[in-house]
N, CA, C and O of each residue as an XYZ file, in Angstrom:
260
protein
N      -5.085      6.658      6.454
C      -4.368      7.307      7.532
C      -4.365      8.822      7.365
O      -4.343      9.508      8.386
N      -4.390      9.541      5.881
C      -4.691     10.437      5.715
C      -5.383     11.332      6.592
O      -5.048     12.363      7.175
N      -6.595     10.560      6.521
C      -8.000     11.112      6.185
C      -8.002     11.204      8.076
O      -8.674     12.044      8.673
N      -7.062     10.104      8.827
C      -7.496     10.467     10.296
C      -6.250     11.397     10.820
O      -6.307     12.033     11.873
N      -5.195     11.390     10.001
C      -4.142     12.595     10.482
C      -5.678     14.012      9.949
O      -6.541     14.488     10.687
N      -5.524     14.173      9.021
C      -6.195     15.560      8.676
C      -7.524     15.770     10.125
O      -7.538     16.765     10.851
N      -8.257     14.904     10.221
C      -9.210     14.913     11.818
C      -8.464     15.433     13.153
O      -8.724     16.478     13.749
N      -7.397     14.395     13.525
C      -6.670     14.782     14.564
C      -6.089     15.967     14.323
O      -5.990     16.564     15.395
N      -5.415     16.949     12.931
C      -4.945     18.287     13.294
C      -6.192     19.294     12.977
O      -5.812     20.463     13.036
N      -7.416     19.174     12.693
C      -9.106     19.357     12.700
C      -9.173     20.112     14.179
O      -9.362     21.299     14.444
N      -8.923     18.856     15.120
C      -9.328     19.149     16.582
C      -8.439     19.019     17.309
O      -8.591     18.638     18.470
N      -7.009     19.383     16.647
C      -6.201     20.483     17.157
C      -6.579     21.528     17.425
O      -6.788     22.129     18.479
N      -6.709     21.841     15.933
C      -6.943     23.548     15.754
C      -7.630     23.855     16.558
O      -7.172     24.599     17.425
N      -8.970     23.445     16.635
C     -10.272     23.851     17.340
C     -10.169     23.960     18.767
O     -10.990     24.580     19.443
N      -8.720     23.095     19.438
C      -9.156     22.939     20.583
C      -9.532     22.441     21.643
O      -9.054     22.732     22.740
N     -10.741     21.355     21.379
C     -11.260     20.492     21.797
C     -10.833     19.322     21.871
O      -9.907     19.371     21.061
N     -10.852     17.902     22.421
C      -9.801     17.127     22.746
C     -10.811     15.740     22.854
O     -10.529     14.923     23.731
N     -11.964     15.484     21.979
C     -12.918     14.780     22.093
C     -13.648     14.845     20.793
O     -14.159     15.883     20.372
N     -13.690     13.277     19.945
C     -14.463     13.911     18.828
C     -15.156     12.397     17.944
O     -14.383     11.465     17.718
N     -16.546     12.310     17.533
C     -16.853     11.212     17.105
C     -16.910     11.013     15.742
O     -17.506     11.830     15.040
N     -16.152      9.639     15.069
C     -16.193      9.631     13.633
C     -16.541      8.103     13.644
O     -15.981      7.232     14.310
N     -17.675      7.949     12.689
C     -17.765      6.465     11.913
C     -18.407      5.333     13.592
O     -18.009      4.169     13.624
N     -19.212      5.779     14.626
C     -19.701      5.977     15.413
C     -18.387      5.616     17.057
O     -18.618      5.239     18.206
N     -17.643      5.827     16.637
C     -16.152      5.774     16.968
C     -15.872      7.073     18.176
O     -15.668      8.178     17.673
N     -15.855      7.007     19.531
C     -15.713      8.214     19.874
C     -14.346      8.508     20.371
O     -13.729      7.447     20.463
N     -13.751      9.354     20.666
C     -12.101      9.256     21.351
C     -11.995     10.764     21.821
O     -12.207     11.825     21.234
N     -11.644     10.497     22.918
C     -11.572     11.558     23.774
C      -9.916     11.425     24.728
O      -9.557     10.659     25.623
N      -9.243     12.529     24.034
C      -7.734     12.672     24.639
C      -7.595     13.687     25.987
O      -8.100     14.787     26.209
N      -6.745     12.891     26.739
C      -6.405     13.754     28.281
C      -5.978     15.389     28.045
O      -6.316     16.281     28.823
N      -5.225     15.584     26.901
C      -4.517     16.653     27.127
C      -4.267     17.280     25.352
O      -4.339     16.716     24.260
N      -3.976     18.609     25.750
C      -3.572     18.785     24.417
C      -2.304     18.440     23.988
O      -1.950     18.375     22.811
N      -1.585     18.208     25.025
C      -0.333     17.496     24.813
C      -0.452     15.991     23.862
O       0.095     15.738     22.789
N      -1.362     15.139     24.683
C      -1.391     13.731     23.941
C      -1.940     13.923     22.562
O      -1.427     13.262     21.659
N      -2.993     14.806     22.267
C      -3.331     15.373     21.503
C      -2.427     15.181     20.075
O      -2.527     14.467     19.077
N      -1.418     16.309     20.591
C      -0.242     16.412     19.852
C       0.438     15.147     19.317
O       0.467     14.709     18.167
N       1.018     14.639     20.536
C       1.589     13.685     20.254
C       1.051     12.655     18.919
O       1.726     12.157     18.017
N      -0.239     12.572     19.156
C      -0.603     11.753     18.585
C      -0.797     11.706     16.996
O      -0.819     10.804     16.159
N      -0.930     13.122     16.972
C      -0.808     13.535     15.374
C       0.716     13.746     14.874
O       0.834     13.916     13.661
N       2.022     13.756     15.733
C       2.969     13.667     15.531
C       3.355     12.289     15.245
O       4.127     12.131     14.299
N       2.938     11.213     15.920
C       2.765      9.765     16.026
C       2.395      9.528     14.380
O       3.150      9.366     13.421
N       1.441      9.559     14.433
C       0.632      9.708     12.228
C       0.898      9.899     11.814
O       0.852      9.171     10.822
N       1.888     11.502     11.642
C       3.193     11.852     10.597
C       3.817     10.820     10.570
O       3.889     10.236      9.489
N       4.372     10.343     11.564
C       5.862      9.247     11.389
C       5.371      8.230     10.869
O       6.182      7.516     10.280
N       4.005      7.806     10.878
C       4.090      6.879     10.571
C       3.680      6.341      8.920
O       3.878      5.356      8.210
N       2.811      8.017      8.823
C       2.386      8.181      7.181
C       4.229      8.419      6.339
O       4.452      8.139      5.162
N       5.147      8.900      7.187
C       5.977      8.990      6.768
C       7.186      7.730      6.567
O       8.031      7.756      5.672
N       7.118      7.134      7.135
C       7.486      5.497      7.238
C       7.218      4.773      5.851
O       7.966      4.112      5.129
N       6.019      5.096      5.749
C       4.735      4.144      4.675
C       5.625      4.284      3.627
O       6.034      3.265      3.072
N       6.092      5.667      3.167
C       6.009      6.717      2.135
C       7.407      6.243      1.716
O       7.802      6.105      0.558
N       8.138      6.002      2.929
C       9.533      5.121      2.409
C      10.874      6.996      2.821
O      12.010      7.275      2.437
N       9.906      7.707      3.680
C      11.200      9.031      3.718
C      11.640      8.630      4.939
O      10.936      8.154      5.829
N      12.939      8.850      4.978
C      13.808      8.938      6.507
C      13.130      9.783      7.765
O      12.484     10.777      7.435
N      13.234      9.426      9.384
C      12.689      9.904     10.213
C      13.609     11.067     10.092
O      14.789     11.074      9.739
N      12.737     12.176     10.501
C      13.481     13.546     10.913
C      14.451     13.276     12.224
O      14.041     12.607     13.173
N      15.320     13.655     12.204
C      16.237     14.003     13.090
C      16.506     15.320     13.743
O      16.674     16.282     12.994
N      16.580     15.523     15.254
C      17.045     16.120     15.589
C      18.394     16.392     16.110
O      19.126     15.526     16.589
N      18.724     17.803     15.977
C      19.894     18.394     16.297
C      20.159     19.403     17.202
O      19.752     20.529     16.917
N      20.937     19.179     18.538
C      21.029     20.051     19.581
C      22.353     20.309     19.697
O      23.232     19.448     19.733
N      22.573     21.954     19.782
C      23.955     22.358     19.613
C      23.838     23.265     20.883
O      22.851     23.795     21.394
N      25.181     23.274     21.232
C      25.875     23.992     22.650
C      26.454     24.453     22.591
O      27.412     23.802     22.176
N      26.756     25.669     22.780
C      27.811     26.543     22.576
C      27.908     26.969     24.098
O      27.043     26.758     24.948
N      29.216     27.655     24.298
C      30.035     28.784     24.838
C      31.013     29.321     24.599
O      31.634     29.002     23.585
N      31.483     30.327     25.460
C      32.723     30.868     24.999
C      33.753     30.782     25.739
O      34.461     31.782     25.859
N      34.092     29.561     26.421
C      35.341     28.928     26.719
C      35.850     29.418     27.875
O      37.050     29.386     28.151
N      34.906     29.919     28.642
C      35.374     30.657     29.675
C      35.772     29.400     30.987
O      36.227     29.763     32.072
């Protein structure tokens, strides 16, 4: 899983959104799915690994007016 997270952030970087490995071709809509998808591989290399999902935190403030 490594070895295809390190590919997918490969052709991030680069850009391009289409790429053939092991005669395997995959070609993503967007750089968005793109993303996603290497975000998808973290969680899931991170799962494997036995660490807690990251959490997010959204804070709101004002001043009470």
């Amino acid at each position: 899983m490594t070895e295809r997270l390190d590919r997918l952030r490969a052709l991030l970087a680069t850009g391009r959104r289409a790429a053939e490995s092991k005669g395997e071709k995959v070609e993503f809509r967007s750089d968005a799915e793109l993303a996603a998808a290497v975000s998808d591989l973290e969680r899931q290399i991170a799962a494997q690994a036995g660490k807690p999902p990251a959490r997010v935190v959204y804070i709101n403030s004002s001043k009470g007016t």
